[in-house]
Kinemage of the C-alpha trace (Angstrom):
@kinemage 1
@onewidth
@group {chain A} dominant
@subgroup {mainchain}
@vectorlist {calphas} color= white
{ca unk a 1} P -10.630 6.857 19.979
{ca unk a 2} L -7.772 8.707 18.301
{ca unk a 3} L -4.265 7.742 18.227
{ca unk a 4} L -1.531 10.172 17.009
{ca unk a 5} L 2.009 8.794 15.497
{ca unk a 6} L 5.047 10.192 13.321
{ca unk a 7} L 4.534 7.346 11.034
{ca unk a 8} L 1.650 4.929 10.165
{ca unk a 9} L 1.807 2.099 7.943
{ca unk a 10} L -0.581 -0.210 6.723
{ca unk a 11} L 0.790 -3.657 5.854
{ca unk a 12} L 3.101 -5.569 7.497
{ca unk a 13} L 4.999 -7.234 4.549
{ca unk a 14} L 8.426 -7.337 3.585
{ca unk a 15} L 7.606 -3.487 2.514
{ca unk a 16} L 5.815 -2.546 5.481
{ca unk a 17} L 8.138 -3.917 8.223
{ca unk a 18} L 11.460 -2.882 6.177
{ca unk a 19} L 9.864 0.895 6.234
{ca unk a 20} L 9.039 0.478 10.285
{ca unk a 21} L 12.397 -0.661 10.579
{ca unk a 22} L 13.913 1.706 9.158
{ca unk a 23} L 11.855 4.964 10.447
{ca unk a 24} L 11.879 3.412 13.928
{ca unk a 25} L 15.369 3.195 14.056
{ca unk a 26} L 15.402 7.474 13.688
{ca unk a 27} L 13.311 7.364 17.708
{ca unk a 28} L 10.113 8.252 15.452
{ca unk a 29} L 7.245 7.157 17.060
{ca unk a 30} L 5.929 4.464 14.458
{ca unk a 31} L 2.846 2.054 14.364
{ca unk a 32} L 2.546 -0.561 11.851
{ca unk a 33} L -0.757 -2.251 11.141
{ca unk a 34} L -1.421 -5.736 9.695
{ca unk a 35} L -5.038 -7.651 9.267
{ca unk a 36} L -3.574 -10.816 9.784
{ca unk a 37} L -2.154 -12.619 13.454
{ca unk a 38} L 1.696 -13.772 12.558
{ca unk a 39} L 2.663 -15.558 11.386
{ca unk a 40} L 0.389 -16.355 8.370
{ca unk a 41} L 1.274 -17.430 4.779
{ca unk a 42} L 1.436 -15.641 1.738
{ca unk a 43} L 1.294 -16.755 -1.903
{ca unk a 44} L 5.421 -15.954 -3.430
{ca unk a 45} L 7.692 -18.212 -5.117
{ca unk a 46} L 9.523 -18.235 -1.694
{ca unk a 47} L 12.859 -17.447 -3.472
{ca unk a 48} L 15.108 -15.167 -2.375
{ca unk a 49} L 17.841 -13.509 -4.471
{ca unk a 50} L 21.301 -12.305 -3.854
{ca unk a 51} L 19.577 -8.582 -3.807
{ca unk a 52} L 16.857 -9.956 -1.528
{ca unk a 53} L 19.094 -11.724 0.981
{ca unk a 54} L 21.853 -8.151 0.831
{ca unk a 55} L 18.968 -5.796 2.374
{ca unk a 56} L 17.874 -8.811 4.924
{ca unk a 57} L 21.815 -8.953 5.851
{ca unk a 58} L 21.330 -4.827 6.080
{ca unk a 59} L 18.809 -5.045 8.407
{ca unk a 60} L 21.283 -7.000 10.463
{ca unk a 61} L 18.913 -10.379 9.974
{ca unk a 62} L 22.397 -12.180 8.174
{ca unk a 63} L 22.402 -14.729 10.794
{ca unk a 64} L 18.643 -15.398 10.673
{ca unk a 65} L 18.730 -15.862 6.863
{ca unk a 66} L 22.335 -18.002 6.812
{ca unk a 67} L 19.171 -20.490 8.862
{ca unk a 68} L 18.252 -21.348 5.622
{ca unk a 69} L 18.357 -23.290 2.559
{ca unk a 70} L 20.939 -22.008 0.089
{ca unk a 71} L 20.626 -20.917 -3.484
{ca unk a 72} L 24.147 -20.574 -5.631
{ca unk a 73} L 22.869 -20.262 -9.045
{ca unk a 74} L 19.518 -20.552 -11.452
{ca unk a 75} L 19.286 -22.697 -13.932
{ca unk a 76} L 17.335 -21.285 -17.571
{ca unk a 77} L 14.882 -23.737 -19.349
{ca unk a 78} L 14.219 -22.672 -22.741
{ca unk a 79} L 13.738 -25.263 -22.938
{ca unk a 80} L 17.690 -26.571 -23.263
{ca unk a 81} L 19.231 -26.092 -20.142
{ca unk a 82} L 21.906 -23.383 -19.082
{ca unk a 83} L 22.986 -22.165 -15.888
{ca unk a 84} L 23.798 -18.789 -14.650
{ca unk a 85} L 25.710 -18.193 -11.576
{ca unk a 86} L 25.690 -15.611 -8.924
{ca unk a 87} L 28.317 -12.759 -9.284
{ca unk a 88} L 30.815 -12.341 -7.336
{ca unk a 89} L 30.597 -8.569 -6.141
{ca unk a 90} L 32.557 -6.664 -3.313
{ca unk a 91} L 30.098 -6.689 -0.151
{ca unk a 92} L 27.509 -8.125 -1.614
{ca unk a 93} L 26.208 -11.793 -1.357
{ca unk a 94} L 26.856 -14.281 -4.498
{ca unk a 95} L 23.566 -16.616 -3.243
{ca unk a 96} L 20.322 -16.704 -1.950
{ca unk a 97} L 18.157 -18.506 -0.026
{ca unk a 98} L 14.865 -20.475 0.062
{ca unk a 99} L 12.353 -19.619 2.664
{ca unk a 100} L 8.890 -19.582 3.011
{ca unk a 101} L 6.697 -16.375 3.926
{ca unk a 102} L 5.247 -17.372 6.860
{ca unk a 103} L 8.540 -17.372 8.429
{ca unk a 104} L 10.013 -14.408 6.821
{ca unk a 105} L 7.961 -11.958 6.797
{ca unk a 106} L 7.530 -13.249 10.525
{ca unk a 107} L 11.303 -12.418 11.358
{ca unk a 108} L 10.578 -9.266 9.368
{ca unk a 109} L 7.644 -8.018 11.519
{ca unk a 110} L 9.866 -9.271 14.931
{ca unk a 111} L 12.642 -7.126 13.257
{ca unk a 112} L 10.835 -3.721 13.118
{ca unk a 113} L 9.041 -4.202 16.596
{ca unk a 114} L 13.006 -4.678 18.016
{ca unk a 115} L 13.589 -1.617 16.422
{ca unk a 116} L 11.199 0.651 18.102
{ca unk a 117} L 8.038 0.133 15.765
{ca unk a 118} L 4.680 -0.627 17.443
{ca unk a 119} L 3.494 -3.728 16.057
{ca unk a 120} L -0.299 -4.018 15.813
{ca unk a 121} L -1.563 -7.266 14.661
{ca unk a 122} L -5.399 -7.755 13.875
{ca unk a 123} L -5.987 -4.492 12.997
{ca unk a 124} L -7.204 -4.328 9.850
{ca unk a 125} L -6.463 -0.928 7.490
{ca unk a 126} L -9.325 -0.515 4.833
{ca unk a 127} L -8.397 3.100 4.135
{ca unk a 128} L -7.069 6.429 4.313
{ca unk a 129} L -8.131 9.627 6.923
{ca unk a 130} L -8.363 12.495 4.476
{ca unk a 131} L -8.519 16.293 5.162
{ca unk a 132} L -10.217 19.237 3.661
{ca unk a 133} L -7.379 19.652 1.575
{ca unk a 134} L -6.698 15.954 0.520
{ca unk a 135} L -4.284 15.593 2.589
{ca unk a 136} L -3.690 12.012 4.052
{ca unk a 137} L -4.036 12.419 8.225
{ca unk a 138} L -3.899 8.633 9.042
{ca unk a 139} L -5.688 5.167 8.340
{ca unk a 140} L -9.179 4.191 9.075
{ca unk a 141} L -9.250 0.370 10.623
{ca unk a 142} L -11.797 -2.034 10.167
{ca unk a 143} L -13.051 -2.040 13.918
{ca unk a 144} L -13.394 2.080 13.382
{ca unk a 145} L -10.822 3.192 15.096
{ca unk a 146} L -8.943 6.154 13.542
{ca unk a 147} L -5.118 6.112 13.643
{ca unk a 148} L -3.977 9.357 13.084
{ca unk a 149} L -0.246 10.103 11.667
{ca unk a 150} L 2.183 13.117 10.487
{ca unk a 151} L 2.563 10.339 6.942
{ca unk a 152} L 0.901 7.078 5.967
{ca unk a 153} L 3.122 4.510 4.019
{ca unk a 154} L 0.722 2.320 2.627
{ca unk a 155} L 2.360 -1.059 1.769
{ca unk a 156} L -1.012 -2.928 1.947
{ca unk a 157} L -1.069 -4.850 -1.346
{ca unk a 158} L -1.871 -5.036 -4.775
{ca unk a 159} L -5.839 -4.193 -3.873
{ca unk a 160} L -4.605 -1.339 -1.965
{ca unk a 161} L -7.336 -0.021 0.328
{ca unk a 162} L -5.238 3.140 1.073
{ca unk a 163} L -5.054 3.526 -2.766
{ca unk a 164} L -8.583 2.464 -3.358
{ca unk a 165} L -9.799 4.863 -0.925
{ca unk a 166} L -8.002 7.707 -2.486
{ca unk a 167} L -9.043 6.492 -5.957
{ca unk a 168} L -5.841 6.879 -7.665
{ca unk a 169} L -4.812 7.067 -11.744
{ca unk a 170} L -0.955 6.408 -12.489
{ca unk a 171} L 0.805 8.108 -14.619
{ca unk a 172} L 2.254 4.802 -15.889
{ca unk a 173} L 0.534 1.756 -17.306
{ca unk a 174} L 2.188 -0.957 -15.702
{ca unk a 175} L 1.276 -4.629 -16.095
{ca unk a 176} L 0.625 -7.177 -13.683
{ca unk a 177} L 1.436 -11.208 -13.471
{ca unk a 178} L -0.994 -13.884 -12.526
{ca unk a 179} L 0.548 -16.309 -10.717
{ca unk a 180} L -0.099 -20.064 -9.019
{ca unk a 181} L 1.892 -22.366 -6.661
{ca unk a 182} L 1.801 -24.787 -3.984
{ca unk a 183} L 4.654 -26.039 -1.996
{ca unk a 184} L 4.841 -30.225 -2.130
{ca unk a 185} L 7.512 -32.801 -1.701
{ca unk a 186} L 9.945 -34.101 -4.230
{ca unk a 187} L 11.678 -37.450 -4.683
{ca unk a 188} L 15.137 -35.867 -5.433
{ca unk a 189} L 17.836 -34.777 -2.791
{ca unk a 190} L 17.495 -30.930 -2.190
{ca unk a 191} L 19.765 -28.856 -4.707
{ca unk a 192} L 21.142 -25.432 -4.750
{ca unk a 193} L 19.458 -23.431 -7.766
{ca unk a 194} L 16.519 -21.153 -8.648
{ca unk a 195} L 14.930 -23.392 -11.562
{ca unk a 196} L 13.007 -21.351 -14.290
{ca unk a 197} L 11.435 -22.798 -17.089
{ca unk a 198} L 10.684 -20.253 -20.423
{ca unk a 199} L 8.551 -22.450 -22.357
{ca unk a 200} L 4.859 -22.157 -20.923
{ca unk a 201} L 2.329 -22.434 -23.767
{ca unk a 202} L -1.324 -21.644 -24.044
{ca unk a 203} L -3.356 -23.004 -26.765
{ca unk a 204} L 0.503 -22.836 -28.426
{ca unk a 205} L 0.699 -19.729 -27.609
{ca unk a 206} L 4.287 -18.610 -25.713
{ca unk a 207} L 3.024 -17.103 -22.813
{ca unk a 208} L 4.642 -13.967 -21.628
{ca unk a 209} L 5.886 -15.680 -18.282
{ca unk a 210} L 7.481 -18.797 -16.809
{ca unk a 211} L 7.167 -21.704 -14.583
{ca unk a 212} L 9.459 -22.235 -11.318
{ca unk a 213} L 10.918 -25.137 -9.331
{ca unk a 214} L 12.389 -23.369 -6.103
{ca unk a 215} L 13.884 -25.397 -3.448
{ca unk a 216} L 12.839 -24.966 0.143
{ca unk a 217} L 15.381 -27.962 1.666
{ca unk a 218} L 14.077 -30.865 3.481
{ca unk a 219} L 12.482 -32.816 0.614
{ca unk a 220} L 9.903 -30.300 -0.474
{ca unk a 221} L 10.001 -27.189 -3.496
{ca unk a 222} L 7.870 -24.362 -4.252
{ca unk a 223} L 6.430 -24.956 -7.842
{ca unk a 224} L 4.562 -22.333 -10.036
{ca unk a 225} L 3.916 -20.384 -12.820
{ca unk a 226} L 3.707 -17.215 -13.847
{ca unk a 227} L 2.362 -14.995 -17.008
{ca unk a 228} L 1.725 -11.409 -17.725
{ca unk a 229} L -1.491 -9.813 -18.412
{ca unk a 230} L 0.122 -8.049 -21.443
{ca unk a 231} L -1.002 -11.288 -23.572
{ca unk a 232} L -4.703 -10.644 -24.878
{ca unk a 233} L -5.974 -13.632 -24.240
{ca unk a 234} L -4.844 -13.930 -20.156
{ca unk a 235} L -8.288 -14.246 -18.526
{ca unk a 236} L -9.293 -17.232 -20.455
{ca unk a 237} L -6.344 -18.849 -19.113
{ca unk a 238} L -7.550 -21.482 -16.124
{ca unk a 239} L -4.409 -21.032 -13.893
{ca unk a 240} L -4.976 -24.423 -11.990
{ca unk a 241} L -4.602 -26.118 -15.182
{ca unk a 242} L -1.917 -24.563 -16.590
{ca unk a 243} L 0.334 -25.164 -13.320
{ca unk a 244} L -0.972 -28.956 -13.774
{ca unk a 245} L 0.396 -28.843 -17.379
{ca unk a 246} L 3.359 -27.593 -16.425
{ca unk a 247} L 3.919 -30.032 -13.613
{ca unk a 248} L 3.290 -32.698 -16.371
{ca unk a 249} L 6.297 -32.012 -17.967
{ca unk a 250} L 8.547 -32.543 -15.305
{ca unk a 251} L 10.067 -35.366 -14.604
{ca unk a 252} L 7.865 -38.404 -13.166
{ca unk a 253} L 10.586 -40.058 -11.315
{ca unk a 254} L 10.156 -36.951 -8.604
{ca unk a 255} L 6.864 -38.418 -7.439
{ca unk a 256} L 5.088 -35.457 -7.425
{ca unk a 257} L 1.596 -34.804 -6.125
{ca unk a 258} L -1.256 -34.256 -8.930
{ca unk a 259} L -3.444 -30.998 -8.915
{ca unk a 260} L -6.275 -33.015 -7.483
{ca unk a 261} L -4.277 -33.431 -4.318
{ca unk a 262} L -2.928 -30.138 -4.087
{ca unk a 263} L -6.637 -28.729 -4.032
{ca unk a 264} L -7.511 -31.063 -1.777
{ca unk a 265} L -4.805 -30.534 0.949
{ca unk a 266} L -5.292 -26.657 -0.307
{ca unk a 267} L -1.747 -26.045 -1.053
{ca unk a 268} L -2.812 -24.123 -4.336
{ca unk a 269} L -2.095 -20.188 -3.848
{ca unk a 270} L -2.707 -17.951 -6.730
{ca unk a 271} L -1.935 -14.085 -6.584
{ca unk a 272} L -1.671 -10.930 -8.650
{ca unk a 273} L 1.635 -9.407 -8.957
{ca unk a 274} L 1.557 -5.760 -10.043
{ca unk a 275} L 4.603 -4.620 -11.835
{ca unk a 276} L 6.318 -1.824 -13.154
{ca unk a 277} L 4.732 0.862 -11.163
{ca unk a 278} L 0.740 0.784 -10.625
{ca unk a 279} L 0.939 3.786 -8.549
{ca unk a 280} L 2.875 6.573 -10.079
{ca unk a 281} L 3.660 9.715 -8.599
{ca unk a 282} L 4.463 7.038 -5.641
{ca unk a 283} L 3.185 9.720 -3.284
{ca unk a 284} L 0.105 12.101 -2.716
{ca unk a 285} L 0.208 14.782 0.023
{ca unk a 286} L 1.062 12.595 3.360
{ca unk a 287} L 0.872 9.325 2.139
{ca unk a 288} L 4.018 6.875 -0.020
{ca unk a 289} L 3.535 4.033 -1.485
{ca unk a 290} L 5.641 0.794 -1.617
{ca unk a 291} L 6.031 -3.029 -2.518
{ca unk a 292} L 2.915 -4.192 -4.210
{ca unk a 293} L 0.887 -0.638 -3.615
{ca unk a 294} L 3.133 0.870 -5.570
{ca unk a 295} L 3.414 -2.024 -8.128
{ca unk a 296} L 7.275 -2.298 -7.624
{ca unk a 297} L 7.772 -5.547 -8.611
{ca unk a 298} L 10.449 -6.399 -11.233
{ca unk a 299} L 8.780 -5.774 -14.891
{ca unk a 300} L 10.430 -8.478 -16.318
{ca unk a 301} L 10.757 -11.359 -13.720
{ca unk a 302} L 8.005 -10.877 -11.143
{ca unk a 303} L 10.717 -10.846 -8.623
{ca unk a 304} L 9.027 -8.915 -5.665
{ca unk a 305} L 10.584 -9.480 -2.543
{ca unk a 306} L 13.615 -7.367 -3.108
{ca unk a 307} L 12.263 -4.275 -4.254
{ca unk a 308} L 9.394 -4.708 -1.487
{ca unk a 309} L 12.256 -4.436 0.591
{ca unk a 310} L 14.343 -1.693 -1.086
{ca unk a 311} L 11.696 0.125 -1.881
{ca unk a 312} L 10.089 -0.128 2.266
{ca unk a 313} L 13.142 0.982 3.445
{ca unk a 314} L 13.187 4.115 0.819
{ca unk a 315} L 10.023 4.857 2.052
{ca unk a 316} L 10.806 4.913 5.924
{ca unk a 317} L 13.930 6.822 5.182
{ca unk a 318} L 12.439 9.607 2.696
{ca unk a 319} L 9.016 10.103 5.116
{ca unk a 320} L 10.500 10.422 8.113
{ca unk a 321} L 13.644 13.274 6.306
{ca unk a 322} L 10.667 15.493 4.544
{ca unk a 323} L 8.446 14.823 8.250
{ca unk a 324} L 12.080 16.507 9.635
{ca unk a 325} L 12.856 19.433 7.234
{ca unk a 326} L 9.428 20.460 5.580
{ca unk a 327} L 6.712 18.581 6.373
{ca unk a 328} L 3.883 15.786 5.279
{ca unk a 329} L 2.641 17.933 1.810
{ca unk a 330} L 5.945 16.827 -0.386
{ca unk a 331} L 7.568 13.863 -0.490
{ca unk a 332} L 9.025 14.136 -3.811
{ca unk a 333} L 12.553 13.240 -2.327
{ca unk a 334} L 10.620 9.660 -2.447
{ca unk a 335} L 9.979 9.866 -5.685
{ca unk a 336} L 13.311 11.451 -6.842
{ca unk a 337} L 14.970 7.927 -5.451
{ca unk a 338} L 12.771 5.539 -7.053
{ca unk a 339} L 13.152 7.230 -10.111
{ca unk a 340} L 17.227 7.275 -9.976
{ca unk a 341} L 17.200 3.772 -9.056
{ca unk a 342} L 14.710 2.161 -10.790
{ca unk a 343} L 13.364 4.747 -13.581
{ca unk a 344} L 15.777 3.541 -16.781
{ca unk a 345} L 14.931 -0.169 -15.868
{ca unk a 346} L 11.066 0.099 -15.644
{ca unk a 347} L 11.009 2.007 -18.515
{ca unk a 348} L 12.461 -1.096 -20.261
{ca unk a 349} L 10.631 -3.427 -18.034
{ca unk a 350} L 7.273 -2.024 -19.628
{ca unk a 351} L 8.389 -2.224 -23.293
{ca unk a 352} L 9.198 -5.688 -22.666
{ca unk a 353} L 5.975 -6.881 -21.371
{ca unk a 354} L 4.062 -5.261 -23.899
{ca unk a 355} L 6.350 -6.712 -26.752
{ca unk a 356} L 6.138 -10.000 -24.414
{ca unk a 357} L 2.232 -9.993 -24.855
{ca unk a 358} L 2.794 -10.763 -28.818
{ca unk a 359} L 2.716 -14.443 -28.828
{ca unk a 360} L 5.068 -14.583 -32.245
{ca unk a 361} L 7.587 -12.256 -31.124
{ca unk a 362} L 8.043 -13.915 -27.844
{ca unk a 363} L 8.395 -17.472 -29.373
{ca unk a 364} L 10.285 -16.171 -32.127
{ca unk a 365} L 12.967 -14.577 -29.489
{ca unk a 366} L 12.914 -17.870 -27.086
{ca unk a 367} L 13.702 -19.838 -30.532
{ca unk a 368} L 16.700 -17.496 -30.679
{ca unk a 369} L 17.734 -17.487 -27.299
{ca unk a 370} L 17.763 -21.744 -27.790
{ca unk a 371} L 20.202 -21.941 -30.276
{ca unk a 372} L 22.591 -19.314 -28.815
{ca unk a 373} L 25.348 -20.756 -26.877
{ca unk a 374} L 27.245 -17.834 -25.222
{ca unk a 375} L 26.020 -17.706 -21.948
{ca unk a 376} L 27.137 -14.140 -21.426
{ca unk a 377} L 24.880 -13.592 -24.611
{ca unk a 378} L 22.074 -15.050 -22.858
{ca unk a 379} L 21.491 -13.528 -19.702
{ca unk a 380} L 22.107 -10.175 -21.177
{ca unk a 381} L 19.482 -10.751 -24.108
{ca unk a 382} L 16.827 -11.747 -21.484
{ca unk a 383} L 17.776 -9.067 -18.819
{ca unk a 384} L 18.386 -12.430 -16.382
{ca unk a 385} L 21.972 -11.079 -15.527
{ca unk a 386} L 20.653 -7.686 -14.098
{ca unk a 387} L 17.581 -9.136 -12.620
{ca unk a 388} L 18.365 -12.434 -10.820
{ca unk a 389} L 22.148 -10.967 -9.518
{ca unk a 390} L 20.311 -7.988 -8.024
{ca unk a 391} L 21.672 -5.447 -9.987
């Protein structure tokens, strides 16, 4: 059986159900496809920033988010402590919140269904209908049913089977981060910042990366860590380990679960995190890419959940315009936008995580950043300013 739509996407994400929201929201007739029955867990540090939380308020979902747990500020390890607050900006928040995936990316998929999107749970996307002239025509699901479409946004993950299928090269060599975490409880009352800690060693090594303590409310945190694969040495690194290392050096008095007990209640989640651009053009004849497909995580945090977002609803927006006033063959107005918006940053983003990868340098700048007191300084040396205020 063959089903014909304006729009398909594969992956129902943050970047997948911000791009059905927004295309849906034009009367185009859109389908979006997820493997998974919602709501389901993913593996994220469950942070949101002020960015993050300004395109959920967009999507008019400000009343849904205000739900939960509040974020005013992060507070920088390196290891002395420093905070860094939230701007204040016209019209745009100055916090964020802490929320879980399960339930946001469940209000996100509720969100593009109320828009007009048709919301197809179960159906599992493991690649791309191509044409005679390599044109993409649709998505192939896992039960073989074809779902034919004018334009395919695949937002289906960092092991993209859109991308796989079409057996892609980018023009760009971005990087990726490996990443652990596991929600517990905490003996300490709840608090209001992001906590990010610079020091994470290997062998004394700096890593390239950081470990988090992000509050969820009620008792419990998200902690993790983080490191890119720009260091050499990153696949001899035992991830489980290093998060229990980490966790070591916090303090005891929060009563926190051991590694043993996380495996055992399987609260571990480890991920990859593409950054930077892993798919670049971020289109091919009828067929965008966004969130992790497109590797549009922040180059220098990780932060993901914001530019899955921004760059979803790019992609709704700039398919369904060329669908309107050309056709499926060019969608470089796609890639015209993520390159004004994001081009000069992940530029920088990539020069920092290969310079990152050099264990010296890297310990030899967090040495620096220690004994500098000027907070403005700071945040400005380590690119925190632009990238945790959403800029």
């Amino acid at each position: 059986m063959t089903r014909r739509y304006d729009l398909a996407i594969a992956g129902a994400g943050p970047a997948g159900s911000a791009a059905a929201w927004q295309a849906a929201r034009t009367g185009a007739r859109v389908v979006l496809l997820d493997k998974a029955e919602f709501p389901r867990d993913k593996p994220c540090g469950d942070g949101l920033t002020p960015r993050a939380t300004n395109y959920l308020q967009k999507m008019g979902l400000a009343d849904e988010i205000a739900k939960f747990h509040r974020v005013n500020r992060a507070k920088i390890y390196s290891p002395s402590e420093w905070e860094l607050s939230f701007p204040r900006r016209a019209g745009m928040p100055d916090h964020g919140h802490g929320i879980r995936r399960c339930e946001l990316d469940t209000m996100l998929l509720n969100n593009a269904a109320a828009a007009g999107a048709e919301v197809r749970q179960a159906a599992e996307v493991v690649g791309p209908l191509v044409d005679d002239d390599g044109r993409v025509t649709g998505v192939m699901l896992k039960s073989g049913e074809k779902v034919s479409a004018d334009a395919v946004i695949a937002a289906d993950g960092a092991y993209s089977p859109v991308k796989r299928g079409l057996k892609l090269e980018s023009q760009y060599n971005g990087y990726s981060a490996i990443a652990i975490r596991a929600e517990m409880p905490v003996n300490r009352p709840d608090f209001d910042s992001l906590d990010i800690h610079l020091k994470l060693r290997f062998r004394g090594d700096q890593l390239p990366g950081y470990g988090w303590v992000f509050p969820l409310g009620g008792g419990r945190v998200n902690i993790g860590v983080g490191y890119a694969n720009s260091y050499k040495h990153w696949k001899q690194i035992n991830s489980t380990q290093l998060l229990g290392e980490f966790m070591a050096t916090l303090p005891r008095d929060w009563e926190l679960p051991s590694i043993a007990e996380l495996q055992k209640s399987k609260a571990l989640q480890g991920w990859r995190l593409p950054m930077g651009f892993t798919a670049w053009p971020p289109w091919r004849p009828g067929v965008l890419f966004a969130g992790d497909a497109l590797g549009a995580a922040r180059p220098v945090s990780g932060a993901g959940i914001s530019k899955a977002l921004q760059s979803g609803m790019a992609a709704g927006e700039c398919a369904i315009a060329a669908l309107t006033n050309g056709g499926p063959a060019d969608f470089t107005n796609y890639q015209q936008t993520v390159q004004a918006v994001w081009g000069k940053e992940y530029r920088r983003g990539r020069l920092f995580n290969k310079v990152a990868g050099i264990p010296a340098l890297t310990g030899a700048a967090l040495k620096v950043l220690d004994s500098v007191n000027h907070p403005g300084f700071r945040t400005r040396l380590l690119l925190w300013e632009s990238t945790l205020s959403g800029r």
